[in-house]
Backbone bond lengths (Angstrom), bond angles and torsions (degrees), N, CA, C in turn:
res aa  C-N    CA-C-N  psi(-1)  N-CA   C-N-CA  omega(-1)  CA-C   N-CA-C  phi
1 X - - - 1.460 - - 1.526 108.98 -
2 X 1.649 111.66 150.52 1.756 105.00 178.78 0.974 99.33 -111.04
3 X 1.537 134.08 -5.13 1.590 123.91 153.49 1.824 116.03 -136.55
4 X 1.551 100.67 -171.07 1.850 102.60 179.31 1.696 80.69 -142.24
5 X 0.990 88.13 139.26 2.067 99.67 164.52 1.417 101.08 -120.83
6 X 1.529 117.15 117.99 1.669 101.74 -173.49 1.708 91.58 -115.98
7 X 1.526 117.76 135.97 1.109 120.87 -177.24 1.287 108.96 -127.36
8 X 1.218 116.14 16.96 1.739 113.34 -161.29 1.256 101.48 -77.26
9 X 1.320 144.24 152.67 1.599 165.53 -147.00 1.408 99.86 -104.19
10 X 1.052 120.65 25.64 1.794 115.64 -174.16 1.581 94.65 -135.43
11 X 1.051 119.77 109.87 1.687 116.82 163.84 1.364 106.56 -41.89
12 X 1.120 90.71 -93.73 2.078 106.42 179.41 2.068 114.58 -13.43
13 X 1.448 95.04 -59.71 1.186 102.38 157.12 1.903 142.13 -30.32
14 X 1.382 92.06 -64.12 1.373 133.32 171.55 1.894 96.67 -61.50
15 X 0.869 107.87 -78.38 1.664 113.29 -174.82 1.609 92.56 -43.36
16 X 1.136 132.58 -90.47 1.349 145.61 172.33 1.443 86.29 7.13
17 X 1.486 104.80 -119.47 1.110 124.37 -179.96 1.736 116.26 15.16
18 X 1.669 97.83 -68.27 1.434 104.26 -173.18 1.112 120.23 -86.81
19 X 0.973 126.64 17.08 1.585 138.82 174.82 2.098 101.37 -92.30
20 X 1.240 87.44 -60.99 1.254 112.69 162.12 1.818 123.05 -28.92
21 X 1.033 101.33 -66.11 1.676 141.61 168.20 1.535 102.94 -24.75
22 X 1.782 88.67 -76.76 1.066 114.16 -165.25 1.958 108.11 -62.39
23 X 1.175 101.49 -50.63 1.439 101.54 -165.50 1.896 100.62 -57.69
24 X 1.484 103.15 -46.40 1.604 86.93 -174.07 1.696 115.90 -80.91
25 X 1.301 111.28 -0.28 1.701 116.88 179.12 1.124 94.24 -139.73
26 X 1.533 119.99 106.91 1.442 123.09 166.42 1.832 112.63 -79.32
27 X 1.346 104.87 -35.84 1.394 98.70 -170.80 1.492 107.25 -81.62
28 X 1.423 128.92 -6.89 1.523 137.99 -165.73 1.628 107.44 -66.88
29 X 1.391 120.57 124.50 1.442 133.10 146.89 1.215 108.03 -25.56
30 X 1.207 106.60 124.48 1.675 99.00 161.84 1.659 111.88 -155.74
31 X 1.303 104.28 138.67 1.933 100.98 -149.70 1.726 87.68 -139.98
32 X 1.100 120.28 129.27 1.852 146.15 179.64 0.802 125.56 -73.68
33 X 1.418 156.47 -171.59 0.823 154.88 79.60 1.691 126.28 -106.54
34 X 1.195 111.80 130.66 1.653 122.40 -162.70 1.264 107.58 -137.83
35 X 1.552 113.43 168.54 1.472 121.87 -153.08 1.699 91.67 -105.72
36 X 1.373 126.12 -41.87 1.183 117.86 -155.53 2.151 98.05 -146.18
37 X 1.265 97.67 126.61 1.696 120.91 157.20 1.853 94.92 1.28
38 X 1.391 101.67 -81.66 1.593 108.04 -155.62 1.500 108.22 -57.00
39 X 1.794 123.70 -19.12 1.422 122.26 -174.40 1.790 92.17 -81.30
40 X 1.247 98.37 -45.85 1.908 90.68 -169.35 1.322 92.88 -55.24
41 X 1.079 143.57 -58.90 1.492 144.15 -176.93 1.682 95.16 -15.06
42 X 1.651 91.59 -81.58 1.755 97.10 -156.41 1.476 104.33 -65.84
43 X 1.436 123.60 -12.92 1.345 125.38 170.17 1.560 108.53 -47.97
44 X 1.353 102.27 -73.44 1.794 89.38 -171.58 1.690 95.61 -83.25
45 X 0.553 116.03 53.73 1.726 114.19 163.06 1.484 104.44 -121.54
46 X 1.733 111.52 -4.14 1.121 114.26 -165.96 1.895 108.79 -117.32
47 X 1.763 96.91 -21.91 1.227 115.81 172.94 1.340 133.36 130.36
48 X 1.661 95.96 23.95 1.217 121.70 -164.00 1.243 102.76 -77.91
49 X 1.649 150.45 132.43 1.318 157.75 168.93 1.085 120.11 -55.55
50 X 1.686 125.35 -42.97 1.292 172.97 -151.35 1.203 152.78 -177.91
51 X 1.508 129.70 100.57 1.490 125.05 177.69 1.473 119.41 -111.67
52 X 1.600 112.85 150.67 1.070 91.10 -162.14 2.158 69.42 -135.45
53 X 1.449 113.20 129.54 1.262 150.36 -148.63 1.568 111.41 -102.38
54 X 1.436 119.08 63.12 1.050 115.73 168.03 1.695 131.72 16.19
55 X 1.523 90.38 -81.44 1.420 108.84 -179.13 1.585 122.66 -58.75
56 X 1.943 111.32 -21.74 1.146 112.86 -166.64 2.212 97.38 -86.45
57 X 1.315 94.97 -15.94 1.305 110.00 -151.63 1.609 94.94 -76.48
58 X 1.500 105.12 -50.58 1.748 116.59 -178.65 1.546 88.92 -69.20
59 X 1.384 144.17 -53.82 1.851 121.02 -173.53 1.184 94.17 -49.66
60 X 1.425 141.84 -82.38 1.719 162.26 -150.67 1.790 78.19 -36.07
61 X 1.035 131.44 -70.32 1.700 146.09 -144.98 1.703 78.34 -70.39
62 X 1.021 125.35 -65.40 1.581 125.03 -153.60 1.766 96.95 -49.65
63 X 1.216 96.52 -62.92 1.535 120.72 -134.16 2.066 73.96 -72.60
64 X 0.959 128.14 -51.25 1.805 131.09 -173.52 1.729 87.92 -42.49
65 X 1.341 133.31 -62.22 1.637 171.56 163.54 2.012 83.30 -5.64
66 X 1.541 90.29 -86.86 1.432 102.17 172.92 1.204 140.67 -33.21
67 X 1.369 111.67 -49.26 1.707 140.68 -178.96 1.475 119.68 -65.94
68 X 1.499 103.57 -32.57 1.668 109.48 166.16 1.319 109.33 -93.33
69 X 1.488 117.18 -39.17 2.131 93.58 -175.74 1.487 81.26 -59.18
70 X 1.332 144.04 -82.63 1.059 160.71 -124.82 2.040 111.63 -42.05
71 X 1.467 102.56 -42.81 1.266 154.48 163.31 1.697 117.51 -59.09
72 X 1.146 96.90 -30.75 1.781 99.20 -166.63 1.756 100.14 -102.23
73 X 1.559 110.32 125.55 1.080 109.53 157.00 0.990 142.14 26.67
74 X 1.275 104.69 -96.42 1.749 124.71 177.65 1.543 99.44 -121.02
75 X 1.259 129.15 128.44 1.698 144.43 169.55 1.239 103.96 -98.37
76 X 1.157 107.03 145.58 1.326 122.49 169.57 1.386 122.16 -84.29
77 X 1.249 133.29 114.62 1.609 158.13 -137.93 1.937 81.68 -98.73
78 X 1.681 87.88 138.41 1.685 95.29 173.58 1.517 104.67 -99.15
């Protein structure tokens, strides 16, 4: 394989795995998914290629969310 995408819902799991990953495929892709900043941290501290951060993903989604009512014409008043 030239990469692993690990998405499983278990940190511990997830870390495992890529620790794992890494030791028997050093040159292997390997891309996360995690709930919070400080796990992607120890993710590639662990050998992760790539994480992609739940929490950063729902702000990015919000704040895009924001930028068009914000943007549009006429907004709708709460």
């Amino acid at each position: 394989a030239d990469a692993l995408i690990l998405t499983i819902p278990d940190t511990e799991t997830v870390m495992r795995a890529c620790k794992l990953a890494r030791e028997l495929h050093p040159g292997l892709f390997i891309l996360v998914r995690l709930n919070y900043v400080s796990q992607g941290i120890a993710a590639a501290s662990i050998g992760a290629s790539g994480v992609v951060v739940e929490e950063m993903a729902t702000a990015e989604a919000m704040e895009k969310i924001v930028k068009k009512v914000l943007a549009a014409p006429t907004r709708p008043h709460a």
